[in-house]
C-alpha positions in Angstrom: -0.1 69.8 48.2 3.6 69.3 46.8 3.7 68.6 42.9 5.7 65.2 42.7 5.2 65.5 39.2 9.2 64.7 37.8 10.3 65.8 34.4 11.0 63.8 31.7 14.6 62.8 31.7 16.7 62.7 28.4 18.7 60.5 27.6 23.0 60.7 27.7 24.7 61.0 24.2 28.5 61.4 23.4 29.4 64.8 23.0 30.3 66.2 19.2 34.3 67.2 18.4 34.9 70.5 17.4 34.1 71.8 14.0 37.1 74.3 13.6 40.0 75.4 15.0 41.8 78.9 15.4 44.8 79.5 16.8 47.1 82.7 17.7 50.3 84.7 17.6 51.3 88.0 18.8 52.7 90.5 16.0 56.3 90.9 17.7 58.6 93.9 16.1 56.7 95.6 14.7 57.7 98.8 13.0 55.9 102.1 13.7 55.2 102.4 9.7 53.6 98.8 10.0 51.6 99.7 12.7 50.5 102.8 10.9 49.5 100.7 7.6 47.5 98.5 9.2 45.7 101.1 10.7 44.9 102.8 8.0 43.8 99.6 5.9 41.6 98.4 8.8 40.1 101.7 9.0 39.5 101.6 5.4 37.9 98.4 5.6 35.9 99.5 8.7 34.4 102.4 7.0 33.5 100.1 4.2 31.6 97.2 6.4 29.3 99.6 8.6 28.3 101.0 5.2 27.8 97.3 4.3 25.8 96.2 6.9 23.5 99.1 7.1 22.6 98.8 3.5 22.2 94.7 4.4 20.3 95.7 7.3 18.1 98.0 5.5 17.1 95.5 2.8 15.9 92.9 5.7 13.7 89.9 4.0 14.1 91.4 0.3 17.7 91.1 0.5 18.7 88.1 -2.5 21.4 87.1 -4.4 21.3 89.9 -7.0 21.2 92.2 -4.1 24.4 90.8 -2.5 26.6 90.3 -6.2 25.7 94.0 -6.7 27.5 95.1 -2.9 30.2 92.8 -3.3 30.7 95.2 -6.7 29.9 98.5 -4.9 33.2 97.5 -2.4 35.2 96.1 -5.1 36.4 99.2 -6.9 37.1 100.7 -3.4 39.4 97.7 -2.3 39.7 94.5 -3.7 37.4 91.8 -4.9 38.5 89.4 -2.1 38.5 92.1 0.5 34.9 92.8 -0.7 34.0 88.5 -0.5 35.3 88.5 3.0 33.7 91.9 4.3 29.8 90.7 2.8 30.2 87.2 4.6 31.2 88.8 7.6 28.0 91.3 7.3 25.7 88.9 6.8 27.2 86.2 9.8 26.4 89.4 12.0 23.0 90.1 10.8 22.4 86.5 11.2 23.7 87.0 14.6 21.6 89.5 15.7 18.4 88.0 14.5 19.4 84.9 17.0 20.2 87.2 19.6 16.4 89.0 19.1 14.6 85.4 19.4 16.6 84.9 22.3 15.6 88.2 24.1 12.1 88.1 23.0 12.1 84.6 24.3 13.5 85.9 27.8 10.5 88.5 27.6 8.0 85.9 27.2 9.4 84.2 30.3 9.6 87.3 32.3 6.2 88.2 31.4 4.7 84.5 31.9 6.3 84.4 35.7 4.9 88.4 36.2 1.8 87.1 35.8 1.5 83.7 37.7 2.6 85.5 40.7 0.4 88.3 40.4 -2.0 86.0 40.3 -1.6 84.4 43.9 -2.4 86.2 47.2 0.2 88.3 48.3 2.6 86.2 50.5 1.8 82.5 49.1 4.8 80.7 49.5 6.0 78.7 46.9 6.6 75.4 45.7 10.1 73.9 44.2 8.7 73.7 40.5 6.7 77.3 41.1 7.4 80.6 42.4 4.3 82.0 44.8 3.2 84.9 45.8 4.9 88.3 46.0 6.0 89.1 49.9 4.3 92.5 50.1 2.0 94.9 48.3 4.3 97.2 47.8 5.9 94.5 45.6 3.0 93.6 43.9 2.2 96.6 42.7 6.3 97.4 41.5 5.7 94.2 39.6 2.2 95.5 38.2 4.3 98.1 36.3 7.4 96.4 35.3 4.8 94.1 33.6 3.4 96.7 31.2 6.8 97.7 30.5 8.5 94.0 29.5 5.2 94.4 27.9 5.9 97.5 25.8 8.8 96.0 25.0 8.0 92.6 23.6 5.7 94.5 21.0 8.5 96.7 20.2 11.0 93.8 19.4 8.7 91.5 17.9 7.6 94.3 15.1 11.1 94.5 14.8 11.4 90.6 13.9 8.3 90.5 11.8 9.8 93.7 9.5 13.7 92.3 9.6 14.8 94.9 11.8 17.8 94.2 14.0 20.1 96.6 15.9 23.9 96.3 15.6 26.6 98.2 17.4 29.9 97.7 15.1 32.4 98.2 18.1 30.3 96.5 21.0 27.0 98.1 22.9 29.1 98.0 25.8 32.0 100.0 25.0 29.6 102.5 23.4 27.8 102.8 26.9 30.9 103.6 28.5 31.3 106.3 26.8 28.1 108.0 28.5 30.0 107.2 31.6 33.7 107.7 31.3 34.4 108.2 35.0 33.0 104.4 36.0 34.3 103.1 33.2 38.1 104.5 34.5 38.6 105.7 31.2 39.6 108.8 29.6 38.2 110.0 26.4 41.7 109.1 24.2 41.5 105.6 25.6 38.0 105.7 25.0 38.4 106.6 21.6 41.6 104.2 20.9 39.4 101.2 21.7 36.8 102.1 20.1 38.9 102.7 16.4 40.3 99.3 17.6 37.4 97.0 17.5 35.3 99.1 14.3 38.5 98.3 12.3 38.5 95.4 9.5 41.1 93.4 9.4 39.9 89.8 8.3 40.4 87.8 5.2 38.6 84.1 3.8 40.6 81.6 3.2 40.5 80.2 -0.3 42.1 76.4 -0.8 43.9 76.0 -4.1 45.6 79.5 -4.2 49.0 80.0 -2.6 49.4 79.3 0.9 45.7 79.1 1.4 44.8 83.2 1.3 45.7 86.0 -1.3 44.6 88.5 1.3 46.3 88.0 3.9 49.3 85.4 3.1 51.5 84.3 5.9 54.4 81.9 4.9 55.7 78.7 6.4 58.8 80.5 7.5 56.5 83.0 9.1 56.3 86.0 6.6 53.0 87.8 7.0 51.9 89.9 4.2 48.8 91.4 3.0 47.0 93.2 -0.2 46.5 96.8 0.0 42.8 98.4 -1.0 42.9 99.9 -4.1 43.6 103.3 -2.5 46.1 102.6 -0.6 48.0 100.7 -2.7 50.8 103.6 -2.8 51.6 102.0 0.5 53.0 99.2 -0.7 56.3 97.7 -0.4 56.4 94.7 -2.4 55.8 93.8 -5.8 51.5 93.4 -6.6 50.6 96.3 -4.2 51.0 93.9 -1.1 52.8 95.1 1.9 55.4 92.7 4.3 55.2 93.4 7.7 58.8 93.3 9.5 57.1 90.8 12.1 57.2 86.8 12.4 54.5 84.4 13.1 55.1 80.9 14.6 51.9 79.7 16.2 54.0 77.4 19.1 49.8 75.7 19.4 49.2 73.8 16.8 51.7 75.2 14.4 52.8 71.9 12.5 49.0 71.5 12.0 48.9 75.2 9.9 52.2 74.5 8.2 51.5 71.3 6.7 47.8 72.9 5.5 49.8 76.2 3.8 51.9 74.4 2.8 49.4 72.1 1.2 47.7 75.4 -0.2 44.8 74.2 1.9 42.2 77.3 3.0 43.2 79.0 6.5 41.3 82.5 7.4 43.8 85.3 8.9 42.5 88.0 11.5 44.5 91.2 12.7 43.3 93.2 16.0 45.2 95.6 17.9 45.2 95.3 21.8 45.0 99.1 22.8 45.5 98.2 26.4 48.8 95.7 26.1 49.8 97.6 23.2 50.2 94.6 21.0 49.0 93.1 17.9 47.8 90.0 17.2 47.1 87.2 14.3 44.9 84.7 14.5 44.1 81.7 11.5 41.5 79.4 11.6 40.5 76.8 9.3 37.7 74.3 9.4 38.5 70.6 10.5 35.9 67.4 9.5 33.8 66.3 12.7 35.6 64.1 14.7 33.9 60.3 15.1 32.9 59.6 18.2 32.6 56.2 19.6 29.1 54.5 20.9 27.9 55.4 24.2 28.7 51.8 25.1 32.4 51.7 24.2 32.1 54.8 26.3 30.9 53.8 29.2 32.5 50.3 28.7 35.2 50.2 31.4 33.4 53.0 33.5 34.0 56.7 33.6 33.8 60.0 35.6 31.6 62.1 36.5 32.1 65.7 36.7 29.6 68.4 38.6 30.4 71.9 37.4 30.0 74.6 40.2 31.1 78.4 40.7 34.4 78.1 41.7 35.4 74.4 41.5 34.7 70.9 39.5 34.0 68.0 41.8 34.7 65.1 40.0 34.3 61.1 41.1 35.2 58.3 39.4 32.6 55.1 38.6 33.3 51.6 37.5 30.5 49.9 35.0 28.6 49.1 37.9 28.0 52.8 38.8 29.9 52.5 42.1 32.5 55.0 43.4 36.2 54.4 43.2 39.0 55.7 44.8 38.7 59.0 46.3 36.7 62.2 44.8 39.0 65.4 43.5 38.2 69.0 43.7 39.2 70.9 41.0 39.4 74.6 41.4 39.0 77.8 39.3 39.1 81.7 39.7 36.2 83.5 38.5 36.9 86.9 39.6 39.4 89.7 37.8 39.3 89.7 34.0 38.3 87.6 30.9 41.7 86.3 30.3 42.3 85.7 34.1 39.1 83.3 34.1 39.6 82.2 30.5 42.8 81.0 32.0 41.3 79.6 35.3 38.9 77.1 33.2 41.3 76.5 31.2 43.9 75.0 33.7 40.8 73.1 35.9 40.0 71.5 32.3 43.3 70.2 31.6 44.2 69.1 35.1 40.5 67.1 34.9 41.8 66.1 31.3 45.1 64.3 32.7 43.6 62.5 35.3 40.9 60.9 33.0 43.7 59.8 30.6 45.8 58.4 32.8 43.0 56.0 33.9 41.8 55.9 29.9 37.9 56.5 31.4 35.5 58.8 29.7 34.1 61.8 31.3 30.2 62.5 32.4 29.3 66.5 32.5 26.1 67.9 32.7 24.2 69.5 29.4 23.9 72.8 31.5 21.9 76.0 29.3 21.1 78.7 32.6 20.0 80.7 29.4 16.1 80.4 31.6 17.3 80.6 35.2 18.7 83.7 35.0 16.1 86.0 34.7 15.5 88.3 38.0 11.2 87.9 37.4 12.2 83.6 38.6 14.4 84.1 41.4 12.7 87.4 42.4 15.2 89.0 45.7 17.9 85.9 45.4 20.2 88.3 44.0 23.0 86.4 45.2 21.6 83.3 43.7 21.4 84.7 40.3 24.6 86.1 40.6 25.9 82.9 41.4 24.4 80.8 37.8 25.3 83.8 36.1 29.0 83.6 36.7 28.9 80.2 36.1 31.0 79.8 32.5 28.9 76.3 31.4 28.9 77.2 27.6 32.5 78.1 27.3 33.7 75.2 30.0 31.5 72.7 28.1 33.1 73.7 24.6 36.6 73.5 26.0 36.3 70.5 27.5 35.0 69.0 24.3 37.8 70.4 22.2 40.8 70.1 24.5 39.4 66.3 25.3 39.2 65.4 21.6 43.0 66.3 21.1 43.6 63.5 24.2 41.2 61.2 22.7 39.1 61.3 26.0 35.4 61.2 25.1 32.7 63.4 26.8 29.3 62.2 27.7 27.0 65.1 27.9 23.6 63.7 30.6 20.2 65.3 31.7 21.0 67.8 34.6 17.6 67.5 36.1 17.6 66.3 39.9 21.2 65.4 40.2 22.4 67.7 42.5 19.1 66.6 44.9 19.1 63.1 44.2 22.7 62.7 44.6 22.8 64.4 48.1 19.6 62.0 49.3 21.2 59.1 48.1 24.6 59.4 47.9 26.9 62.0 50.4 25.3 60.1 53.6 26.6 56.7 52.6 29.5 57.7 50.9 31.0 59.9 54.0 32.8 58.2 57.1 35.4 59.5 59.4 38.2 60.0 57.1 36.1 61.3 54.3 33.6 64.3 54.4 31.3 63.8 50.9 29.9 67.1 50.1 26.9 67.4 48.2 28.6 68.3 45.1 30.2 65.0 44.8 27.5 63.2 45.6 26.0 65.2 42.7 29.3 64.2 40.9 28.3 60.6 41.4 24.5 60.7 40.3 25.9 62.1 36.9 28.3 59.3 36.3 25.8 57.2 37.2 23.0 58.5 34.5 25.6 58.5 31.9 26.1 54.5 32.6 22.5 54.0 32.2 21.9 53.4 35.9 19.0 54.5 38.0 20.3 57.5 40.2 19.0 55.7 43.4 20.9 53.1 45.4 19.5 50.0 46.2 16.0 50.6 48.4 15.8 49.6 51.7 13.6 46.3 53.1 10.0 46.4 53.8 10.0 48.4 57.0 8.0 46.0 58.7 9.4 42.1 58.4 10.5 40.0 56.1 7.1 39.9 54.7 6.0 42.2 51.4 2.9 43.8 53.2 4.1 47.1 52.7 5.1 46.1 49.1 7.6 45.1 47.1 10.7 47.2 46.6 10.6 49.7 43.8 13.6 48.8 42.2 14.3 45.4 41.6 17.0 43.3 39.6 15.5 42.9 35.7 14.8 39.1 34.5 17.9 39.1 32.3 20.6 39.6 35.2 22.2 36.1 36.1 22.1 35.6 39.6 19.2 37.3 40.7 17.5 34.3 42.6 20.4 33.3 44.2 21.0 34.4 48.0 23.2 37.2 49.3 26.9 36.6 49.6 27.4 34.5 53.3 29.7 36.0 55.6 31.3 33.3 58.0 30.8 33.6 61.8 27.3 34.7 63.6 25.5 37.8 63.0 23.8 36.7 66.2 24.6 35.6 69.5 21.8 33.0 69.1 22.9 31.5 65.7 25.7 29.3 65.5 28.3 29.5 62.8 27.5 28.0 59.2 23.4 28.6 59.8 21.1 29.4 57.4 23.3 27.8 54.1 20.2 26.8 52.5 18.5 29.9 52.9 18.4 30.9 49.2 17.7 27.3 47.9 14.2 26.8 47.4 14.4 23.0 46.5 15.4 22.8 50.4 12.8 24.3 51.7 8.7 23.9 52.3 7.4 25.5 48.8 4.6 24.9 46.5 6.2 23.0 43.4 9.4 22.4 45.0 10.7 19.4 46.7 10.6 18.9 50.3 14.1 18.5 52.1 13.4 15.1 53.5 12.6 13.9 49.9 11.3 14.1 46.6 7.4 14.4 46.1 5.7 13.2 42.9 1.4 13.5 42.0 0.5 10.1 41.5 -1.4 9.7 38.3 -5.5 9.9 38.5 -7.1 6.4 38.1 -8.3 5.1 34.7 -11.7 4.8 36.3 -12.4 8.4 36.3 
């Protein structure tokens, strides 16, 4: 027996605006004697965070206030009191980090081990249903499975006594880069690159912003005109070569995004936080700042969805998009908007990038809103689910829905485009049962993810999924019952009859029949008047 069973559907809501912003500049000209400060001040700094966090790390719960003003002294006398404010919040943002990241994967255990064990549980070969995995295929498998699950086992007990003592366990550099250096050959590296990134990415180079002192950061002060500058640790300050132990790189700053926005804040001595990192593959180095911006208001979900919108289905390679009018109906013609997923992170970051805008333009050139799913694969990933679909998980995997849905979000608030974030549940199946049949004829070829596309747009107004249902399959009559979705007492015009189209349907009926169809005082029912006149009760007699 198949479980009908449907989740419950959430409802749509308008997206939030960003909460920050942070922007970037390459380092250009620089001198080989600036290059070789700022290595030696980041790995200063660097030395001086890992210390940090391990002694944050080992305090765990007891770690307090007292705890934290007595580190933030321990680093002051070996650099400065602001390098020491901004080197404390950064350890404890990454301890805070990693305890997420431990709920996370001890809730991805629990999963694991929860399908592990419904499985074994069924015969060997059970198929399936579309809400529940069966059976595994062969014995073989089952017993593979029998001890993986003692193993995710093992290891939910070891992370969860890590989370009930405050343990965590943090890589400064990146768990991935320190695995490639077991295996330098795959990793087409050779020990000096190896060795160059890694310096690169333990290296401290960050600095708070601090609103109210000049330009927005003592640290690390960049100019309007562009000067960057930056305070020397305590033992380094024979570096210097400028007045205050600071030290002027020969490089200028312009920020071409968003650069009147950070000009008018330091020059408003407003707070903006300044990062430097060193890419060891371009050979460059870079400057980011980043300030915090008030939440942007949105509108109501019915201003919205007032004059229609469009919906969007996100997909591997490509973001089928349709446009809706109020009523939930399709306009126009559907558009495909592709995207690159393979090569590196700035080749895809790129990719996304250019599909969002290109999706941006379109929807404020029309001034409509846009639908996307509220897509988290963070529980459809995991191999014990999808058992052999390698492919499959593969597939969700790649899928950027995270970092799409937080661009879109930030690059459609600077448009003034609003995002309506809906329930993905059933849209890609409901849309293709409903919707890619009707909506394809011989000039147009719906595919299934527009029809998905469609069903989105059409949640986000508020409508039911589900065009309108067919007639009893019998006659005109309701025995096989009424039709499940009909028009609500408050819409005008729902008694009234269908729209007439002139001329026959039939060969048999002439021209003009059946005008009075959808008029019951012309017709034979009880409480109406007859055609051929009015009918009245007389009143009883006063006998009775």
């Amino acid at each position: 027996m198949v479980d009908t069973k449907l989740r419950t559907i959430d409802p749509p809501f308008v997206a939030l605006g960003p909460s920050g912003v942070a922007i970037r500049d390459r380092l250009k000209e620089l001198t080989a004697e600036d290059e070789t400060v700022l290595r030696a001040v980041g790995d200063l700094l660097g030395s001086l965070a890992g210390k940090d966090l391990k002694t944050r790390a080992a305090a765990a719960f007891d770690h307090d206030s007292d705890q934290w003003a007595e580190r933030k002294r321990a680093l002051t006398g070996r650099s400065s009191s602001r390098w020491a404010g901004s080197i404390t919040k950064a350890t404890h943002d990454q301890w805070a980090l990693a305890r997420r990241c431990q709920l996370a994967h001890i809730q991805c255990l629990e999963a694991g081990i929860r399908t592990i064990a419904h499985r074994l549980s069924l015969p060997v070969g059970e198929k399936g249903t579309g809400r529940a995995p069966g059976g595994y295929r062969t014995a073989q498998e089952w017993f593979a499975k029998t001890r993986r699950l003692h193993v995710l086992e093992d290891r939910l007990a070891t992370e969860r006594a890590d989370r009930e003592a405050g343990r965590v366990r943090v890589v400064r550099g990146g768990k991935r880069l320190i695995n490639n250096r077991r295996n330098l050959a795959a990793a087409q590296l050779t020990e000096q690159e190896w060795r160059q990134r890694w310096e690169a990415e333990r290296r401290f180079l960050a600095a708070d912003g601090e609103s109210g002192k000049r330009y927005g950061n003592e640290t690390i002060r960049v100019t309007p005109a562009g000067e960057v500058s930056l305070k020397l640790p305590a033992p380094l300050e024979h570096l210097a070569n400028a007045q205050h132990g600071r030290y002027v790189l020969a490089a200028r700053v312009s920020f071409p995004h968003r650069g009147e926005q950070w000009r008018d804040r330091v020059e408003a001595n407003r707070a903006v936080a300044y990062r430097i990192h060193e890419d060891t593959i371009r050979g460059r180095w870079y400057l980011t700042a980043s300030w915090a911006i008030p939440p942007v208001k949105t509108v109501p979900l019915e201003t919205a969805r007032a004059g229609g919108l469009i919906g969007v289905d996100t997909n591997a390679d490509h973001l089928a998009a349709w446009r809706l009018d109020k009523h939930g109906n399709p306009v126009g013609q559907p558009r495909r908007f592709d995207y690159d997923l393979s090569g590196s992170a700035d080749h895809r970051d790129a990719q996304v990038r250019h599909a969002i805008i290109r999706l941006l333009h379109w929807a404020a050139r029309r001034g409509l809103s846009i639908a996307i799913e509220d897509l988290d694969f963070a529980a459809e990933k995991s191999r014990e689910k999808h058992g052999h679909r390698k492919r499959f998980r593969k597939l969700i995997s790649g899928m950027p829905v995270s970092k799409l849905r937080a661009r879109l979000v930030s690059m459609a608030v600077e448009l003034g485009i609003t995002v309506v974030a809906v329930d993905p549940a059933y849209t890609s199946r409901w849309g293709a049962q409903h919707w890619q049949k009707p909506l394809t004829s011989k000039t147009r070829k719906t595919t299934r993810h527009h029809a998905a596309a469609v069903a989105i747009g059409r949640r986000a107004l508020g409508h039911p999924i589900r065009r309108r249902m067919a007639p009893p399959p019998h006659d005109q009559s309701d025995r096989a019952g009424h039709r499940t979705v009909q028009a609500d007492s408050g819409i005008p015009g729902r008694e009234e009859p269908r729209p007439r189209i002139p001329g026959p349907r039939t060969r048999c009926a002439d021209a003009g029949c059946g005008e009075n169809a959808g008029n019951q005082d012309a017709q034979h029912r009880s409480g109406r008047p007859a055609e051929h006149g009015s009918w009245q009760q007389d009143s009883p007699p006063l006998s009775l």
